[in-house]
N, C-alpha and C positions, 0 to 999 in steps of 0.2 A: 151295474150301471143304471140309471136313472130309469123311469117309465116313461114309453109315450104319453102320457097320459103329463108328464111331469114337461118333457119338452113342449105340448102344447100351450102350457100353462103362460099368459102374458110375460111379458120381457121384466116387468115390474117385478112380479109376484114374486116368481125364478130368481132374481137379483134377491129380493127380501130376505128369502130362503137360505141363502147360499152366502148371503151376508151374517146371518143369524149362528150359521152353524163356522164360518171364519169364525168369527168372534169367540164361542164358545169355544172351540181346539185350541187358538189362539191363548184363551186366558186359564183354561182348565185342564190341557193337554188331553190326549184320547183316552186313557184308563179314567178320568175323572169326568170328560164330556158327559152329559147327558141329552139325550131325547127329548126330554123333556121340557129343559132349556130351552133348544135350537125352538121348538115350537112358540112356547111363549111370545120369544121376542122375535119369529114369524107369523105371530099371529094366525095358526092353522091349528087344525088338528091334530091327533096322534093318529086317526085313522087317516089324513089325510098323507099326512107323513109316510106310512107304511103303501101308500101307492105309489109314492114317489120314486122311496130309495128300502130296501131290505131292509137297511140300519148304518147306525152310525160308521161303519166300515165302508158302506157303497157309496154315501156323500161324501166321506171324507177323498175316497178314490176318487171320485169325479172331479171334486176339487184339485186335487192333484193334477189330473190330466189334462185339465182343461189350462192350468196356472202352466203343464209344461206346453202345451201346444201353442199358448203366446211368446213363450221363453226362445223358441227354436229359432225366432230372428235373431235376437240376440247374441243365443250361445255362435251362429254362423256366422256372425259380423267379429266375435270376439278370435274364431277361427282365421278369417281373414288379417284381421290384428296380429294375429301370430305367425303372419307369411304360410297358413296349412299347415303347422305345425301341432295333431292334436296335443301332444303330452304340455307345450307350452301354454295354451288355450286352456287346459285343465286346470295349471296353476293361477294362471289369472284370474279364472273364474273363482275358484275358489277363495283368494284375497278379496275378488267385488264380493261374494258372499259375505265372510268375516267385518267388511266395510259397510257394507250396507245392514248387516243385522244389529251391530252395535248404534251405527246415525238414527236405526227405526225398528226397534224392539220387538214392536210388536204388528211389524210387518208380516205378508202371506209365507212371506221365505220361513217364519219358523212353521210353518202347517209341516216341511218337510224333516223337524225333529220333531216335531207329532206323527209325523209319519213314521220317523226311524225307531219311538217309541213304541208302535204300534207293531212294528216288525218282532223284535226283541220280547215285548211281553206278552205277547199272542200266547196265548195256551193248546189253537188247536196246531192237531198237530198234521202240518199238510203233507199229501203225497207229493210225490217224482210229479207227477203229470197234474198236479194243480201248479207247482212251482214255476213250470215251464210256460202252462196256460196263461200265469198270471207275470210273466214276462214282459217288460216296459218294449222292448227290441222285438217284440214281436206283435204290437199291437198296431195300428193305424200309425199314432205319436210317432211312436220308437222307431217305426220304417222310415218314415218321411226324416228324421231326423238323421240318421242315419244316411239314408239315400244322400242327404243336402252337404253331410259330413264329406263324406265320400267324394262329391261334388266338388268338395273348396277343401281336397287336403292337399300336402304335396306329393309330387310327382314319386316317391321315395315310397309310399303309401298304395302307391296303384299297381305294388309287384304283388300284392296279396290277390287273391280271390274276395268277391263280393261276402260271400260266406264269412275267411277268415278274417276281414277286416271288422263285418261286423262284432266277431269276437274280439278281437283286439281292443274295439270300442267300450262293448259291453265288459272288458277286464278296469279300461281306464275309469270310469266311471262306478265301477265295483269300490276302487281304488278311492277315489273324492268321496263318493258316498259315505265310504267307511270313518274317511279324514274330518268327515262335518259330526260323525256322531263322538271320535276320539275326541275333537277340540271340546266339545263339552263336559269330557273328562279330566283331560290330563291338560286343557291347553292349547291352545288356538297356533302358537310360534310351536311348541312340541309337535302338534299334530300335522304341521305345516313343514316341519322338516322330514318326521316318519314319513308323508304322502312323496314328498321329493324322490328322496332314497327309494322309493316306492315305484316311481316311475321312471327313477334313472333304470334301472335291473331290466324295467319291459322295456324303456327305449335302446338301450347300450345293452343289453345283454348281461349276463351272470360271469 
């Protein structure tokens, strides 16, 4: 995560920065991003840069976190659209995804197949207890989002435990995640029916 030293930095600067390295994930995706880049067309340094963020892995996380901790209204209003139905809320979202990524290419929404890039071709190789540490569901985000889920689902939903529900969650969303990285394979309608079928089996049962 960012430095103090990086949250103090002007609202301007911080926007520069953060605009800099969109752009590059965006046009170069993460195996081909460079540092070097983002710098350039922020106009900083490289030693400046290494007080910021560790490297290209902790900007890009922060970006992430930050794009979902605006998204949570959203995803909750989409929830209520669905009468608190999560499995319904899932597929809808993920059609506005498929809809909005095609209207605008080169929107922040693909940072998160830069993301799913970045999962996939990692080379190191992490333990048990870095996987967990670095749990979206277990971070500030992921509670609050969760907590609000919870908040606005139906009544049908509140026979689980706070615990198992956030499992539940953390499955559905396992579920869409996986569906955004298949549509770039085999197909956005393929990948859109596998996630269906996907989520009929956790809502109806096997």
């Amino acid at each position: 995560m960012p430095s103090t030293r990086f949250e103090n930095l002007a609202e301007e600067k911080k926007e520069k920065i953060i605009e800099a390295a969109i752009e590059e994930f965006i046009e170069r995706g993460y195996e081909r991003a460079s540092i070097n880049s983002i710098i350039k067309m922020a106009d900083i340094s490289r030693g400046s840069f290494y007080t910021y963020f560790e490297d290209k892995d902790d900007i890009l996380s922060y970006i992430i976190n930050s794009f979902t901790a605006k998204s949570t209204e959203f995803i909750i209003n989409t929830l209520k659209e669905s009468n608190g139905d999560i499995i319904e809320m899932m597929i809808r979202l993920y059609d506005i995804h498929i809809k909005f990524k095609k209207e605008h290419p080169n929107s922040i929404l693909s940072l998160f197949n830069t993301m799913a890039e970045r999962v996939f071709s990692s080379k190191k190789a992490y333990s048990d207890k870095e996987i967990i540490d670095h749990d979206f569901f277990k971070s500030k985000n992921g509670e609050r989002l969760c907590e609000l889920l919870w908040e606005n689902s139906n009544e049908h939903l509140k026979k689980y435990t706070r615990q198992k529900f956030t499992s539940l969650v953390e499955l559905i969303f396992a579920v869409a995640f996986k569906s955004v990285i298949t549509a770039e394979i085999c197909g956005e309608s393929a990948a859109r029916n596998k996630m269906v079928d996907w989520l009929g089996f956790i809502k109806n049962g096997i």
